[in-house]
C-alpha positions in Angstrom: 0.0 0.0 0.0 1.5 3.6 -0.7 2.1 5.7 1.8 -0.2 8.0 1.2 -3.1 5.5 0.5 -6.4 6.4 3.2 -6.9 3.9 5.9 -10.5 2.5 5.5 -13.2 3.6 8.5 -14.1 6.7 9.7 -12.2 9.6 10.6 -11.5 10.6 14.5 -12.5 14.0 14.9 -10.3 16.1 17.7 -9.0 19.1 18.7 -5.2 19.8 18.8 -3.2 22.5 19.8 -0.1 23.5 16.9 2.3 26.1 16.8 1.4 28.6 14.0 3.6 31.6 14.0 7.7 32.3 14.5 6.4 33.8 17.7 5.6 30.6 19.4 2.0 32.1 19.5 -1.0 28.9 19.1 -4.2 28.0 17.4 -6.4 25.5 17.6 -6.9 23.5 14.3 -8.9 20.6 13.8 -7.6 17.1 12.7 -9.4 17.1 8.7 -6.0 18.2 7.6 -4.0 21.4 7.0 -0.9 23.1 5.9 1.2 24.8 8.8 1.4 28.6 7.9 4.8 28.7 9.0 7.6 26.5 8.5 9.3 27.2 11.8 9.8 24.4 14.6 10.8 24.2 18.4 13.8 22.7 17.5 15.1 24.4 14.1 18.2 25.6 15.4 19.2 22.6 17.0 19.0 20.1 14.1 21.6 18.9 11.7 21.2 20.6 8.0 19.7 17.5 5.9 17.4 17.2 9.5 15.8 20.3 8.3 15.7 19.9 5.0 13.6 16.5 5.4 11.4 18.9 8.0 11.0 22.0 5.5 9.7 19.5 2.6 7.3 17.8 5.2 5.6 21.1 6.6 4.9 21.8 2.9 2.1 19.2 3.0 -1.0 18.7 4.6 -0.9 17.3 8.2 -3.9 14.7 8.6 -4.5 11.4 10.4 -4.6 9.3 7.3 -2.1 9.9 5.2 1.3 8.4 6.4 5.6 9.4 6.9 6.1 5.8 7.8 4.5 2.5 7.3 5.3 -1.1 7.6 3.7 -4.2 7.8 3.0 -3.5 11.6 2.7 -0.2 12.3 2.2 3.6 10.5 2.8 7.0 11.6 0.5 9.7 10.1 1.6 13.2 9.0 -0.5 14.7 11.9 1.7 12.0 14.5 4.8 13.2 12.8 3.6 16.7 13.2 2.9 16.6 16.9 5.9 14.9 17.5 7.9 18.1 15.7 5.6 20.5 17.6 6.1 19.6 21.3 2.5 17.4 21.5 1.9 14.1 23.3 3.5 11.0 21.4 1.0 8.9 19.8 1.4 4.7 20.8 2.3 4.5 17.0 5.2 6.9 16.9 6.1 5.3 20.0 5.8 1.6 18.1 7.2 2.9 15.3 10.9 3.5 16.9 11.1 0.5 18.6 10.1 -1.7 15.9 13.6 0.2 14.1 15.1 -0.2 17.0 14.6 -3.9 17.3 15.7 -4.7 13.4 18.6 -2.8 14.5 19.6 -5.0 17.0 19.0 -8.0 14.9 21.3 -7.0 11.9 23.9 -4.8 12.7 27.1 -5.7 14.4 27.2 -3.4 16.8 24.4 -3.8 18.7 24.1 -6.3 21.7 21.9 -9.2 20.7 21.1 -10.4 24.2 19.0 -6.9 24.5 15.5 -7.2 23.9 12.5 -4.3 23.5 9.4 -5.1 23.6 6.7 -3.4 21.8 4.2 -1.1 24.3 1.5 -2.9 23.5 2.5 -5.9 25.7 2.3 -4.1 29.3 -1.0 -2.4 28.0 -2.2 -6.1 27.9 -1.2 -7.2 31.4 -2.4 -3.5 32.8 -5.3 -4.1 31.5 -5.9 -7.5 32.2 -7.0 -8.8 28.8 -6.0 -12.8 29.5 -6.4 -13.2 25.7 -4.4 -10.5 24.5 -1.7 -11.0 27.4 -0.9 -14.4 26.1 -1.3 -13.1 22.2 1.2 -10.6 22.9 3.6 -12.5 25.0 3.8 -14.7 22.0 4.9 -11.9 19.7 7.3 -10.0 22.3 9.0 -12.4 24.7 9.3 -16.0 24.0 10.3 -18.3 26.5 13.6 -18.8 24.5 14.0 -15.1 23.9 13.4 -14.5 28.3 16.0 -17.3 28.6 18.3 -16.2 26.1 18.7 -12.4 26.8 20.5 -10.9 29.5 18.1 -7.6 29.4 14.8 -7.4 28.3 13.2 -3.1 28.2 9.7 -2.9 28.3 8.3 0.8 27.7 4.5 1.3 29.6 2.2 3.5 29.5 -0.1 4.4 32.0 -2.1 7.1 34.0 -1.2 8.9 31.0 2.9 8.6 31.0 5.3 6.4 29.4 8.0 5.0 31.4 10.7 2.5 31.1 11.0 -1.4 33.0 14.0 -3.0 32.4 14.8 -6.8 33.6 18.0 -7.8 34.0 17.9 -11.6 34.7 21.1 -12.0 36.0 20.5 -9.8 39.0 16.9 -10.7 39.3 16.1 -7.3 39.3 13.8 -4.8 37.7 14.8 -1.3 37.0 11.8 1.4 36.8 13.0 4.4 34.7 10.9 7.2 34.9 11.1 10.8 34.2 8.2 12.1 36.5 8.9 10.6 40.0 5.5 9.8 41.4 4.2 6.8 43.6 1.4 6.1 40.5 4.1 5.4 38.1 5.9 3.0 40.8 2.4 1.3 41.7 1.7 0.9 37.7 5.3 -0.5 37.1 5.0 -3.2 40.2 1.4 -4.3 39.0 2.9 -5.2 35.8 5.9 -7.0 36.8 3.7 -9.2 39.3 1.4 -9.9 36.6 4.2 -10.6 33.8 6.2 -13.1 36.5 3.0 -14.4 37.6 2.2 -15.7 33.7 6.0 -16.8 33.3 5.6 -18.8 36.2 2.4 -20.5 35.6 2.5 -20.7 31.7 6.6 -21.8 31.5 6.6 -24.4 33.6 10.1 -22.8 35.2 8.5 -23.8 38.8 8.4 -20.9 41.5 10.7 -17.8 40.3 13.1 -16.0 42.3 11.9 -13.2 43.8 12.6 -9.9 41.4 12.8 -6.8 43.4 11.8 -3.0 41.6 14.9 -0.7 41.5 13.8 3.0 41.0 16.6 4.9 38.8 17.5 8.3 39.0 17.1 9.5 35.6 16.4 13.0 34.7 13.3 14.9 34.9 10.9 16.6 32.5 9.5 19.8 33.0 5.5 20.5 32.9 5.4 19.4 29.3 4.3 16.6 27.1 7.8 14.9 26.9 7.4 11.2 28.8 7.4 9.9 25.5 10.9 11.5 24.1 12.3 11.1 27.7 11.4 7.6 27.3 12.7 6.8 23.4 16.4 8.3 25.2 16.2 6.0 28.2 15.6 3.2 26.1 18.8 4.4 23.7 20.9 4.7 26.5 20.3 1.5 27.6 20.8 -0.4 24.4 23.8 1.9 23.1 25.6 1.3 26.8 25.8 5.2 27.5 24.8 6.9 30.3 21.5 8.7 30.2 22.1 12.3 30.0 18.6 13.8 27.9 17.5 17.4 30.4 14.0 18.4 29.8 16.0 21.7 27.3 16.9 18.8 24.8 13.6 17.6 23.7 13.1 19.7 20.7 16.3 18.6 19.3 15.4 15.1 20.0 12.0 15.8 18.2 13.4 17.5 15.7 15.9 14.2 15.2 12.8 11.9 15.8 11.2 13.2 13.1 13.7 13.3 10.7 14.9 10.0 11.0 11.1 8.9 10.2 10.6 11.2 7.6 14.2 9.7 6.1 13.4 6.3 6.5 9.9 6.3 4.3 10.9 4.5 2.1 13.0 2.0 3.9 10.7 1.4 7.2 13.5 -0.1 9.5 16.3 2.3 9.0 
């Protein structure tokens, strides 16, 4: 299917809130579609040349929810996702799904990336939040194998919930989860220890590995965001770190530069989904 081709079904209609001026000054537009009056971005002077070339061509064209940047066989992201992601809006689950499905071809083809690291796509702690029995074993099928738990040393799984994406990491050696997160908040812990109880609770019972070691929760000190809608770019870095074996060092002033880069990279990789 081209990029470009409509999804079938009906449009969702909503309100968003863009940046339409050099000034930084907003406007409320609604989803149909339209063509930014200004080709200025938070994060223009921050990005690379050919970064803002890719940008300059993309704001030329209509921002809607059905026409698409990037697409593969599992997931799509919309000019209107890309656009909010430029912008300094709330990361949709399919930008979201979109970098770690390029993240995890990355790790399975190139050289320099360590195999025994694992990230699984956020739709699998949505399942065991949720409690969907069905859908918990569907997507532990597609995510984390018993062969690919016992074969990989670290296994990242991003979550969202109560409205914020964080970060659990399980490192089996130590028997340890680590909760990255970069609002500190007891809902965030409380949403990370429900899921790891439910996602050793169906290891142990579906395996048959007999009665786990105990796994204890680890909070990280990671940096924090300011009063915007950046869990989602915090979370993409903490999960780069991790898999690059570099110390996390994204501050809440880097974010357009990282959406700036986020975009681009999508926008670059059209035609080649997993670049």
């Amino acid at each position: 299917m081209p990029l470009d081709q409509p999804k079938e079904g009906t449009k969702k209609r909503r309100v968003i809130q863009i940046l339409d001026s050099p000034d930084g000054k907003k406007k409320y537009k609604n989803e149909e579609g339209f063509i930014p009056t200004s080709r200025d971005y938070p994060g223009k002077a921050l990005a690379f040349d050919y970064e803002n070339k890719l940008i300059e061509d993309f704001l030329q064209s209509r921002m809607n929810s059905d026409t698409y940047i990037w697409k593969c066989a599992e997931a799509s992201v919309s000019r209107l996702d890309a656009y909010i992601l430029l912008t300094g809006g709330e990361l949709s689950d399919d930008v979201i799904d979109a970098f770690v499905i390029r993240l995890c071809n990355k790790i399975e083809t190139t050289d320099s990336y360590d195999r025994k690291i694992h990230v699984t796509r956020p739709w699998l702690a949505q399942a065991f939040l949720e409690g969907n029995l069905e859908m918990v074993a569907k997507r532990m099928k597609e995510n984390v194998s018993q062969q690919k738990f016992l074969e990989c040393e670290r296994i990242l799984i991003p979550i969202v919930s109560s409205g914020h994406w964080h970060l659990v990491e399980l490192v089996r050696e130590e028997t340890k989860f680590y909760h990255y997160s970069s609002i500190n908040s007891p809902i965030y812990t409380a949403d990370a220890v429900k899921f790891i109880n439910k996602f050793m609770s169906f290891i142990e019972s579906n395996w048959g590995l007999g009665k786990l070691e105990h796994h204890g929760l680890v909070s990280v000190t990671v940096p924090q965001q300011g009063p915007t809608l950046d869990c989602g770019i915090f979370m993409i870095e903490f999960i780069n770190s991790i898999v690059e074996k570099r110390s996390i060092t994204i501050s809440k002033g880097d974010c357009a530069k990282y959406r700036a880069m986020f975009c681009a990279a999508l926008l670059y990789a059209r035609d080649s989904p997993f670049l």
